[in-house]
C-alpha positions as CSV (number, residue, x, y, z in Angstrom):
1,X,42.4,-114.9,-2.2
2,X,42.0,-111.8,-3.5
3,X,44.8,-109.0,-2.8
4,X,42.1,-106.6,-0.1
5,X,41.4,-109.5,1.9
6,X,44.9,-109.9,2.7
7,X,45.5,-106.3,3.3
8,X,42.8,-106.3,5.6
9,X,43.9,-109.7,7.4
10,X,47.6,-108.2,7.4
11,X,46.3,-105.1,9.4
12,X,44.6,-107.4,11.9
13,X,47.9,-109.2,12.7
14,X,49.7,-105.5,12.9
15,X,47.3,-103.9,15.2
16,X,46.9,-107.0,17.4
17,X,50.4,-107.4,18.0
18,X,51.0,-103.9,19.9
19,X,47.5,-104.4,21.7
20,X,49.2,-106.3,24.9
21,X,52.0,-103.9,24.7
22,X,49.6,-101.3,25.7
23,X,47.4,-103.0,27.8
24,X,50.7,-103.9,30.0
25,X,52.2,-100.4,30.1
26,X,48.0,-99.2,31.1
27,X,48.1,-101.4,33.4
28,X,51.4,-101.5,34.8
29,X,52.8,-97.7,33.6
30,X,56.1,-99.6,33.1
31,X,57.9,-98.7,30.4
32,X,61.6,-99.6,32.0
33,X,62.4,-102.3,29.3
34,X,61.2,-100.1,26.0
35,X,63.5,-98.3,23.6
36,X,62.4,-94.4,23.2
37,X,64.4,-94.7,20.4
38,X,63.2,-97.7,18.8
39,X,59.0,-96.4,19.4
40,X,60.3,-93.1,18.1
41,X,61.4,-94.4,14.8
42,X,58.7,-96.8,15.0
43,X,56.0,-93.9,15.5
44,X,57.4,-92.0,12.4
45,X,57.1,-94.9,10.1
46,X,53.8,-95.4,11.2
47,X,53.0,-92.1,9.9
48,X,54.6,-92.3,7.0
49,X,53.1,-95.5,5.8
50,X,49.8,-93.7,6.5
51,X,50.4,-90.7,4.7
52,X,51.7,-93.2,1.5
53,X,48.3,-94.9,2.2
54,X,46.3,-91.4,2.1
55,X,48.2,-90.5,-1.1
56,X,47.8,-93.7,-2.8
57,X,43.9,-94.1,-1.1
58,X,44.7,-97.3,0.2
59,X,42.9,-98.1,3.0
60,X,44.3,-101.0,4.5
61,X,47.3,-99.2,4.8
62,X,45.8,-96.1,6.1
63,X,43.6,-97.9,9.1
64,X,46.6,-100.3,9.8
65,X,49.5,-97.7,10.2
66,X,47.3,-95.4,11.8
67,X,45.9,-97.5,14.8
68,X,49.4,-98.8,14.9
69,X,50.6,-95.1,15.4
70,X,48.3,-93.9,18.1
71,X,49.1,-97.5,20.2
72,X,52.6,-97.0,19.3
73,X,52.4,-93.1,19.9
74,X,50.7,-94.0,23.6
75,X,53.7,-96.2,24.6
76,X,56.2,-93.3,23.4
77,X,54.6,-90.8,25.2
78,X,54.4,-93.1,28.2
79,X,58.2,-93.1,28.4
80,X,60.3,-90.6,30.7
81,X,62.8,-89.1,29.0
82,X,65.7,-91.0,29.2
């Protein structure tokens, strides 16, 4: 299997998993049971990972980290300062 395919099939199973996440806190707005701190630190490594994708041109990296950022990103911004 060659080495983009499973980039590509990596960034499916990343992006998919915060999908209900966001669909729940959409639908719901509840964001009791979510760790500001954790999506904060989760949001920035999303955004490194896709500026070490833009600097190394790898575009799995960069579509995966960067959907994962704004889902992410949309959950942390949901969240009242605690």
């Amino acid at each position: 299997m060659d080495a983009l395919l499973i980039g590509y099939l990596a960034s499916i199973c990343s992006v998919t998993s915060f999908v209900p996440q966001v669909i729940k806190v959409v639908k719901s707005g509840d964001t009791a049971a979510i760790s500001a701190r954790m999506y904060t630190v989760t949001v920035a490594g999303f955004a490194l990972w896709t500026a070490f994708g833009v600097l190394r041109s790898e575009w799995p990296i960069i579509l995966t980290n960067s959907a994962c950022f704004f889902l992410a990103g949309y959950i942390l911004v949901r969240k009242p300062r605690e």
